[in-house]
C-alpha positions in Angstrom: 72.6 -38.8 22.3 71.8 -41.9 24.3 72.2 -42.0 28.2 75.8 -44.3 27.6 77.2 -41.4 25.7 76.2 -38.7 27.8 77.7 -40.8 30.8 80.7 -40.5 28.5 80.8 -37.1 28.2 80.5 -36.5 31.5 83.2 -38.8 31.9 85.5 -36.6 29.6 84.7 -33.3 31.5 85.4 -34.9 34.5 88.4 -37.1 34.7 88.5 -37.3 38.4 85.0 -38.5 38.6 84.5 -42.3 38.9 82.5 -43.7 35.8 80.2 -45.7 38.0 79.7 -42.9 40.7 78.5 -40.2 37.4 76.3 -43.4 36.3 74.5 -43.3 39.9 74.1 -39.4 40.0 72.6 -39.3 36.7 70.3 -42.7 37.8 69.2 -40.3 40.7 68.5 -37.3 38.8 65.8 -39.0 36.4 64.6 -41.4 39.3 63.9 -38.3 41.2 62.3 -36.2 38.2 59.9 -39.1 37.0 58.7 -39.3 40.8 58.1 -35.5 41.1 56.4 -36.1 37.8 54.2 -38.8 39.2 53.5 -36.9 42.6 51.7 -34.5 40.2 54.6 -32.1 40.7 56.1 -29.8 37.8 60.1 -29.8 37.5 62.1 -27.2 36.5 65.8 -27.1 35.4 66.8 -23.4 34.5 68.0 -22.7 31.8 66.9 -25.9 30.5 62.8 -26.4 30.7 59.9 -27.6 32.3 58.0 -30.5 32.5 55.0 -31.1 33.8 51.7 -33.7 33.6 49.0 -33.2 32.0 45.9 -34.9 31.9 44.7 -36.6 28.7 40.6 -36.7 27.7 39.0 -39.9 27.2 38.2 -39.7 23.5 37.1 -42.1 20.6 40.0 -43.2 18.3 40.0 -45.4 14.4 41.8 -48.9 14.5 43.9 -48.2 11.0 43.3 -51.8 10.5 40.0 -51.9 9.8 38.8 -48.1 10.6 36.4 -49.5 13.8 36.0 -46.9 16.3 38.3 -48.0 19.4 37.5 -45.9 22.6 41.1 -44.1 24.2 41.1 -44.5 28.1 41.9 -40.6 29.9 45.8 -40.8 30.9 48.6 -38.9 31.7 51.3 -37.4 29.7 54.5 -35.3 30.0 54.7 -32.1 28.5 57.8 -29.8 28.3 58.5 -26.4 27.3 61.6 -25.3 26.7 63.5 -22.1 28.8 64.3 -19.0 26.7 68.2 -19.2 27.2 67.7 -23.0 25.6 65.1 -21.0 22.7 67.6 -18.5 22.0 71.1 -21.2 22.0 69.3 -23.4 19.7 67.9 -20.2 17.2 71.5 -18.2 17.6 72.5 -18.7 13.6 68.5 -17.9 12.4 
């Protein structure tokens, strides 16, 4: 699902909801997870999941080119973990 189609859907669910206005919530919502995410700050969305930034090593890669060691600078990445009630949805027919 692409952010157009989830617009959609929200669209469906909501009929009395202006398109444009559930466009701007949703613009909010990630606008104001990526900053908490770049303030160093962990989000949580019960019943959902978590993210939060972790810090990368510095570390010494291979170009696949021509297998020369290429030196990776430290950075910072997202990492997510999924709530229990989203585990157990998704694993209900195992």
């Amino acid at each position: 699902m692409v952010k157009s189609q989830l617009v959609q859907q929200l669209c469906n669910m909501h009929p009395n909801i202006l398109r444009k206005d559930i466009e701007k919530i949703l613009d909010i919502i990630i606008f104001e997870i990526i900053e908490a995410l770049y303030r160093n700050e962990a989000v949580e969305i019960r019943g959902f999941g978590r993210f939060k930034t972790v810090m990368r090593k510095a570390r010494i890669g291979r170009n696949p080119k021509n297998s020369k060691p290429v030196q990776i600078p430290a950075k910072k990445a997202v990492k997510w973990k999924m709530s229990k009630t989203f585990f157990n949805r998704l694993n209900k027919n195992q």
